[in-house]
C-alpha positions, 0 to 999 in steps of 0.5 A: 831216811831216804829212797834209795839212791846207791847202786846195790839198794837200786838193784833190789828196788828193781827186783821189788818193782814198784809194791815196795820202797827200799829206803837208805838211813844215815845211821848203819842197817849193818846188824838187826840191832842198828837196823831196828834203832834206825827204824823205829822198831823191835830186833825181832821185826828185822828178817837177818839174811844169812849165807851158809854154804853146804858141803860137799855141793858148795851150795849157797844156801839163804836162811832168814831168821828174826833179829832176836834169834840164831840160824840152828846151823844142824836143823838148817843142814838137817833141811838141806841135807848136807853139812852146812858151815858158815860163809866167808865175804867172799863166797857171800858176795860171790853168790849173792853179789852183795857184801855182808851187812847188805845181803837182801832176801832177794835179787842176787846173782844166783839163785839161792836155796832160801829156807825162812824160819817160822818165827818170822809168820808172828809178825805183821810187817818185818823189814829186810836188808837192801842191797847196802849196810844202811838199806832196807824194805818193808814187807809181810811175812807172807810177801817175804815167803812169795818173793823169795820162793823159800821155804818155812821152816824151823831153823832158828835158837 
């Protein structure tokens, strides 16, 4: 592992500032799974970025979820209010300007509706995506929750 030198990674380090380090690993950070070998930790200490869209409005909307768990897409739309279906790549870097496997919790091209599932609060540290497949940060749930403006709620399976 390395500070981050890619593009994407420093344009999420920038939107961090300085309380916080994104790092860039040789092995993938692509999936929870590769993200938390690389790291050294649980699948479920890993915070998934997920885009959905929600219609008819074309909203981007941000769910975060523990690596061990599911995005309950009828309780997120339940939330939202409106029908949710997946996101394609290019709606996802559309909105977030990142590609899939990199989104990050935060600095993205728009501003995201950003819902958080509860099941993250268990933990004391949790890492996030960064800007890249092999990117990512460290920072507490609570850190999480005021960063991105989003909302706690129970959105996981």
């Amino acid at each position: 592992m390395k500070p981050a030198t890619a593009a994407s990674a420093l344009k999420v380090q920038a939107a961090l500032g300085p309380d916080y380090q994104v790092l860039e690993f040789d092995a993938g950070t692509r999936t929870a799974v590769d993200a938390a070998a690389a790291i050294g930790c649980a699948v479920a200490e890993i915070a998934k970025s997920l885009i959905f869209r929600a219609e008819p409005s074309g909203r981007a909307v941000l769910a975060i979820v523990s690596g061990d768990k599911r995005v309950d897409e009828r309780k997120l739309g339940e939330i939202v209010g409106e029908r949710i279906v997946r996101a394609d790549a290019d709606f996802v870097r559309e909105k977030t300007g990142f590609a899939i496997g990199g989104v990050p919790p935060l600095g993205c091209a728009e501003p995201l509706t950003t819902l958080i599932d509860e099941s993250l609060s268990a933990f004391a540290t949790i890492w996030a995506a960064a800007g890249t497949p092999n990117a990512v940060f460290r920072l507490t749930p609570a850190d999480l929750l005021r960063l991105t403006g989003g909302t706690r709620a129970a959105i996981a399976r």
